[in-house]
PLY file of the C-alpha trace (Angstrom):
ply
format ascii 1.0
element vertex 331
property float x
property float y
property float z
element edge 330
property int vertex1
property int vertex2
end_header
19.61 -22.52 -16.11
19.04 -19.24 -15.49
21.06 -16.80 -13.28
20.03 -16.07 -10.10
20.03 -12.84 -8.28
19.67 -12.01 -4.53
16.09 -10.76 -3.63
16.69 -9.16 0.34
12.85 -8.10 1.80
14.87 -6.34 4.43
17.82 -4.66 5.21
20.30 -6.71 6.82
18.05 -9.90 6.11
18.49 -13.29 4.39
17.73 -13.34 0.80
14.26 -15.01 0.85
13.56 -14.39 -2.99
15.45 -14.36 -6.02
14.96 -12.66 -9.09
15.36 -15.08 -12.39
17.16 -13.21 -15.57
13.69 -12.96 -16.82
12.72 -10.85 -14.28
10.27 -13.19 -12.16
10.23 -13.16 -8.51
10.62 -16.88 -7.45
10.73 -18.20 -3.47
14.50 -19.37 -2.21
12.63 -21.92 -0.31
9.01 -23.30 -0.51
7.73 -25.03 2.31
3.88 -25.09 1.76
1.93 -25.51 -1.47
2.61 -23.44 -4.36
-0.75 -22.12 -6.26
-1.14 -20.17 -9.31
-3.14 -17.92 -10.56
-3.96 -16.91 -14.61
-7.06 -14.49 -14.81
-6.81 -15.45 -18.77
-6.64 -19.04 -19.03
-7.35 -20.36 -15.38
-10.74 -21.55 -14.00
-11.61 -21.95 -10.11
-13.00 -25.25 -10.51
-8.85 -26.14 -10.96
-6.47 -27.66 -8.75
-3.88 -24.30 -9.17
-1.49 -26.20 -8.75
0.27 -25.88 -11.57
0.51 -22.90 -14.71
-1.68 -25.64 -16.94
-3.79 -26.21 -14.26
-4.19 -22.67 -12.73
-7.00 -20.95 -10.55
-8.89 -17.72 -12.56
-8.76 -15.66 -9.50
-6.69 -14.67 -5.99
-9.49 -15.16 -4.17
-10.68 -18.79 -5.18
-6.11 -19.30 -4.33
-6.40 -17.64 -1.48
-9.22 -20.04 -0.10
-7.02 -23.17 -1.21
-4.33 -21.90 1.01
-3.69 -23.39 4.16
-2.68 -20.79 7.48
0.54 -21.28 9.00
1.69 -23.80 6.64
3.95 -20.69 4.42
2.20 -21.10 1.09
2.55 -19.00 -1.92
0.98 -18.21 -4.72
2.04 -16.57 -7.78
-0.09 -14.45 -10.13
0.44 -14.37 -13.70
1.19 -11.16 -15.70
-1.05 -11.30 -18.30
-4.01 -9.70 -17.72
-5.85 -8.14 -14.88
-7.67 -10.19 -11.81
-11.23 -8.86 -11.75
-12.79 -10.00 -8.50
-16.19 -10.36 -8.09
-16.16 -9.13 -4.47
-13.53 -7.90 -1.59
-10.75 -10.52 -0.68
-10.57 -10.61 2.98
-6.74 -12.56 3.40
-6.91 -14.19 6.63
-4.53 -16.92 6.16
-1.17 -16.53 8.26
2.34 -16.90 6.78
1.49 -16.59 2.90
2.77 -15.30 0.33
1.52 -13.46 -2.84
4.26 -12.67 -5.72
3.42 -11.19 -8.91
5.00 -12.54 -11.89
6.07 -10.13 -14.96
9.18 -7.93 -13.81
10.27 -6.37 -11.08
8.75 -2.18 -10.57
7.85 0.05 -7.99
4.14 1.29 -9.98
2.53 -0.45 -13.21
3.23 -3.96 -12.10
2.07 -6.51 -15.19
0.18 -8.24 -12.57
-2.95 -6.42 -11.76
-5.63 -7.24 -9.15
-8.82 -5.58 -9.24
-12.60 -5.19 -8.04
-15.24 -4.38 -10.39
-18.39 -3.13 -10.11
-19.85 -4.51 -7.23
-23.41 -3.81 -4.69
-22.57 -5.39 -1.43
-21.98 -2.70 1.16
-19.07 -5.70 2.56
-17.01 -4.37 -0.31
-15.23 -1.77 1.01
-11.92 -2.55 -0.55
-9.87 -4.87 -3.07
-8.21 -6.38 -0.31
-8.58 -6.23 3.24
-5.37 -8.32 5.14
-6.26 -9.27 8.53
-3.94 -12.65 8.83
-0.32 -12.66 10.29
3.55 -11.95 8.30
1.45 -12.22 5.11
3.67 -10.54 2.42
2.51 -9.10 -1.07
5.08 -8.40 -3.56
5.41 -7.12 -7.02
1.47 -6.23 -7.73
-1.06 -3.32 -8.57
-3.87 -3.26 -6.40
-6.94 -1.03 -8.32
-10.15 -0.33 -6.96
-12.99 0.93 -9.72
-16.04 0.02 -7.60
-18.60 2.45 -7.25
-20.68 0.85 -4.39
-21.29 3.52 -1.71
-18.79 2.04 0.65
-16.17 0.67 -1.02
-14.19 4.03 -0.67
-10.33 2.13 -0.30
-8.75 -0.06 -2.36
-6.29 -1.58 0.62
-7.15 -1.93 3.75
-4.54 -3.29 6.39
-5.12 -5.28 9.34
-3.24 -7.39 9.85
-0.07 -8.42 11.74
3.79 -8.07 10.41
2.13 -7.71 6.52
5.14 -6.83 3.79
3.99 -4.90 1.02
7.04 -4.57 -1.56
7.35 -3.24 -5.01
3.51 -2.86 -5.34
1.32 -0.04 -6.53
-1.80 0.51 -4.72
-4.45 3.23 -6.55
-8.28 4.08 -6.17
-9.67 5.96 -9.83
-13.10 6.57 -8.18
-14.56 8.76 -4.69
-12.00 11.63 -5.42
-14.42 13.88 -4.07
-15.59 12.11 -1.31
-14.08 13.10 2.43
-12.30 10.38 4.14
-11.73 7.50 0.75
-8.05 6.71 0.55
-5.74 4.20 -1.61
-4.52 2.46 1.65
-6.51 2.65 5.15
-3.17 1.58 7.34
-3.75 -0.08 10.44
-1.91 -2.96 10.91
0.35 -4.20 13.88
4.04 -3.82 12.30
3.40 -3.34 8.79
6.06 -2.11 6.86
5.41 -0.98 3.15
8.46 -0.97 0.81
9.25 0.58 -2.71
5.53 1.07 -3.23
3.87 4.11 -4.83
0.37 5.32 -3.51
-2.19 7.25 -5.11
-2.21 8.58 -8.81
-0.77 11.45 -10.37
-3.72 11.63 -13.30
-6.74 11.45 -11.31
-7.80 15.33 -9.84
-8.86 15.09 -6.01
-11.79 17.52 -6.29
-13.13 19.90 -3.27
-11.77 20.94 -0.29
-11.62 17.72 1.29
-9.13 15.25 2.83
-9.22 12.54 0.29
-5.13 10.80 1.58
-3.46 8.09 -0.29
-3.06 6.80 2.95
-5.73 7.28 6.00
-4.76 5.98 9.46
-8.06 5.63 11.82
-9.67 2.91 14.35
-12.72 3.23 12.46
-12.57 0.97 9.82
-11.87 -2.28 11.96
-12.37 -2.93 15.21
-9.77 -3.02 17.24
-6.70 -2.62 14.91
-4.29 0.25 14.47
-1.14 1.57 12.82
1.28 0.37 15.51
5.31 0.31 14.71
4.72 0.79 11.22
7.30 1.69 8.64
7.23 3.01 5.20
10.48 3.05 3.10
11.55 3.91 -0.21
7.93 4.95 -1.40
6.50 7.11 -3.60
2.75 9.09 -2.49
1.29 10.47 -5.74
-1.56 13.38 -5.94
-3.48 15.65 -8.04
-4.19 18.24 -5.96
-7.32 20.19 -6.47
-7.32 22.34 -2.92
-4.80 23.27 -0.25
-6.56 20.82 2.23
-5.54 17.89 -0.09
-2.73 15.45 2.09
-0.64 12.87 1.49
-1.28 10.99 4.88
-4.17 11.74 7.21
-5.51 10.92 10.98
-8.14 12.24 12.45
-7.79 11.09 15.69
-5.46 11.50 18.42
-4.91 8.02 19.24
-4.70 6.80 15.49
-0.49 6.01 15.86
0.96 3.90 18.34
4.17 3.73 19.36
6.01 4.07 16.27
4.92 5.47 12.74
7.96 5.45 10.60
8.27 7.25 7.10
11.63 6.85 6.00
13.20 8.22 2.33
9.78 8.67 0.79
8.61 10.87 -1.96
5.13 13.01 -1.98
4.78 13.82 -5.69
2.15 16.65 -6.61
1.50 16.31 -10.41
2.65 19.26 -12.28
-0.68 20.03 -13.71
-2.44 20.75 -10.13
-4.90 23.11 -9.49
-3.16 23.52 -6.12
-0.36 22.99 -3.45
-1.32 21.23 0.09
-0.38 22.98 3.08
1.24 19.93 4.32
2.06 16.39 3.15
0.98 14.65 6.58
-1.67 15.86 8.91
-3.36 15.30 12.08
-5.89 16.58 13.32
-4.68 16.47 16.66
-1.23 15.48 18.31
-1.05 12.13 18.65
-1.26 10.86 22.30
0.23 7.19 22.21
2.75 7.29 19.64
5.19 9.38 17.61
5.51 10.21 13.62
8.81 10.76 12.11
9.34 11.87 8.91
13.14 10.82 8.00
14.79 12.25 5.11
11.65 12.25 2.94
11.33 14.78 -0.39
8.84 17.07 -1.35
8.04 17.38 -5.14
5.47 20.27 -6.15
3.72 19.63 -3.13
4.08 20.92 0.36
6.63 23.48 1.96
5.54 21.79 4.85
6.38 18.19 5.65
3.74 18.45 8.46
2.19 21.18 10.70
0.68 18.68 13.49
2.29 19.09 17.01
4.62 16.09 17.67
5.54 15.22 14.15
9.16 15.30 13.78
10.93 15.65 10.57
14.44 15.70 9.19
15.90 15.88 6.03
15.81 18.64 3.30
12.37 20.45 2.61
10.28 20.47 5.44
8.95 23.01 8.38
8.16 20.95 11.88
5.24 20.64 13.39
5.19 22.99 16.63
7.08 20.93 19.60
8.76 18.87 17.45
12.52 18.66 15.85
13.57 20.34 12.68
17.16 18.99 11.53
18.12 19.44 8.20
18.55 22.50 5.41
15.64 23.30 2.80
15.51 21.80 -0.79
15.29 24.85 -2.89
13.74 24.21 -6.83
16.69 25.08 -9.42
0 1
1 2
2 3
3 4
4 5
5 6
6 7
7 8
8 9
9 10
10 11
11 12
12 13
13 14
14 15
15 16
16 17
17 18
18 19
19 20
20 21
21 22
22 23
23 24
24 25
25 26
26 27
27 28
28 29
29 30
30 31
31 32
32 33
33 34
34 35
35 36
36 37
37 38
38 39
39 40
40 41
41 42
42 43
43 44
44 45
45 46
46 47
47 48
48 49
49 50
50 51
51 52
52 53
53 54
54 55
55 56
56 57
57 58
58 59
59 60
60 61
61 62
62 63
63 64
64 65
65 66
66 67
67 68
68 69
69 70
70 71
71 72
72 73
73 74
74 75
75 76
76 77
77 78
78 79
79 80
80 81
81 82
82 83
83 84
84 85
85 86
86 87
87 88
88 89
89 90
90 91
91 92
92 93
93 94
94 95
95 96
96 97
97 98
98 99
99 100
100 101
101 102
102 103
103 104
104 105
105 106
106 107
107 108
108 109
109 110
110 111
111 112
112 113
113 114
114 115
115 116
116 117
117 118
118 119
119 120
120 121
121 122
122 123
123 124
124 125
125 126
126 127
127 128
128 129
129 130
130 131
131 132
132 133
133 134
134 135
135 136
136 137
137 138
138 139
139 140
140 141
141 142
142 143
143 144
144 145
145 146
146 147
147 148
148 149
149 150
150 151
151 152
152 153
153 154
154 155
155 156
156 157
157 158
158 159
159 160
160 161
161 162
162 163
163 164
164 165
165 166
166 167
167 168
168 169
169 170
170 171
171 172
172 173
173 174
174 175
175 176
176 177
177 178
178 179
179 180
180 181
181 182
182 183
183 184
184 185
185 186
186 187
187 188
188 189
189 190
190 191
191 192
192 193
193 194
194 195
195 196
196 197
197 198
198 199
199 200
200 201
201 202
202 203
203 204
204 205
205 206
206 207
207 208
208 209
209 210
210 211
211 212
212 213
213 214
214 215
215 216
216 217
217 218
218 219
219 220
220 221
221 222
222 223
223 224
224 225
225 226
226 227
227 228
228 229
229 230
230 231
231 232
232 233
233 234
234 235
235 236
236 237
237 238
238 239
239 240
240 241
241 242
242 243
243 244
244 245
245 246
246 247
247 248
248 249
249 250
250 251
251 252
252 253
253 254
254 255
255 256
256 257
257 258
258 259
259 260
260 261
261 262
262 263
263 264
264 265
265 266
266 267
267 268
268 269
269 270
270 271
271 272
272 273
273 274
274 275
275 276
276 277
277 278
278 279
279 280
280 281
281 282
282 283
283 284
284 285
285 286
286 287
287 288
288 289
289 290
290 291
291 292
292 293
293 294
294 295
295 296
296 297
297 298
298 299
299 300
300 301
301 302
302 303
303 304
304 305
305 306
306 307
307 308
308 309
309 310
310 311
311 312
312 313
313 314
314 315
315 316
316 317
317 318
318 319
319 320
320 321
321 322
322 323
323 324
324 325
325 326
326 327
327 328
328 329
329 330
């Protein structure tokens, strides 16, 4: 049998997941169903209820699910998920694991949406169910349709993003598209990496890996959200090019986190950003903290905005708020 090693989702926390000595994430505990999904070999019109018997895509697993009831569903390594059209994940308490090795970007198990003409399809994925958690998988997002400008798009409550890569290869010239529109209620994103460090952003635009607004869906916002441990990747092609962008003043609430994180701007870019995350206005119901993140041929500035506050090495404070810390200086 092979060895098992703890798999801890959170600091401090019980180990809910192991890893197996070949490198697949497997539950501690199931209490629901158990689905799977193999984009090469499964069909829809299956049970998924077992590898032989296995669904072709998330979506068709994600409608056999059952809310509340803790169900997970694992997705093969083997080839890529193409979805015919946006998942909306709605069902509470479940649990997506990639299988194929454990990595922080080019996860074996891939989920994308291809080339689609609904105007609905704004994204791969949109969450909007409760403590849904997605772990070990690249989310990619090669539609061309108009609106699909995102490739995640968070609304949901407690959602766990870990060890996944989330990247958008098309609208890098179009204002406002991002890899991740964040707006859940107590999200907290975890060894992830964000954007790409191949594709140029072109113009002077603000084109984020992650966008925080009210805009997308009603009634949702980034409230006491955390991101640890991740990685933000960009080609920048003009100074205006960010990391993280809101345009509102009322986009944060309460608590934005952004704790030991990375903003990576590729070596070959035609140019720096003035800051890695901007506002366009302070916001007025919540704060932004920028805890001992690194800067990597991108910004001097960690942020500009009024009421950002930053520590760590590398940074310059937005006016009002707190600069702790001694610069990074390239050897």
């Amino acid at each position: 049998m092979a060895t098992k090693h703890e798999y801890k989702v959170a600091n401090g926390g019980q180990p809910l997941l192991i890893i197996d000595t070949n490198g697949n994430i497997r539950p501690n505990s199931v209490f629901g169903k158990t689905f799977f999904v193999d984009y090469r070999n499964g069909s829809d019109t299956n049970d998924g209820l077992s590898r032989q018997n296995a669904f072709k895509t998330l979506s068709q697993a994600h409608t056999a699910c059952t809310s509340n009831n803790g169900d997970v569903v694992y997705v093969d390594g083997d080839s890529t998920v193409v979805e015919t059209a946006m998942i909306t994940w709605s069902k509470n308490r479940t649990t997506v694991i990639g299988v194929g090795g454990l990595r922080t970007y080019g996860q074996a198990a891939k989920i994308s949406l291809g080339v689609t003409t609904a105007a609905t399809d704004i994204a791969t994925l949109k969450v909007t169910g409760v403590r849904c958690n997605f772990y070990n998988l690249k989310f990619i997002n090669n539609n061309t349709v108009a609106e699909g400008i995102y490739c995640v798009v968070d609304a949901g409550e407690y959602t766990h993003f870990d060890h996944c890569e989330i990247y958008k290869s098309t609208d890098l010239n179009v204002t406002g598209a991002a890899e991740l529109v964040s707006n859940g209620d107590s999200s907290r994103y975890t060894n992830c990496t964000i954007g790409s460090s191949a594709d140029a952003i072109s113009g002077a635009i603000i084109r984020p890996c992650v966008l925080f607004t009210k805009a997308i869906v009603a009634g949702k916002v980034s409230r006491d959200v955390t991101f640890e441990n991740c990685n933000f990747w960009r080609k920048c092609g003009d100074t205006t090019n960010c990391f993280m962008y809101g345009a509102n003043a009322t986009d944060i609430e309460r608590v934005l986190h952004i704790k030991n994180c990375t903003f990576w701007n590729t070596k070959l870019a035609a140019a720096t950003p003035a800051q890695n995350v901007a506002f366009a206005a302070e916001q007025t119901e919540g704060y932004v903290f920028l805890d001992n993140c690194q800067s990597i041929g991108a910004a001097t500035a960690m942020s500009t905005t009024t009421g950002v506050f930053v520590s760590g090495p590398n940074q310059t404070s937005g006016a009002g708020g707190a600069e702790i810390g001694i610069a990074l200086q390239a050897s």
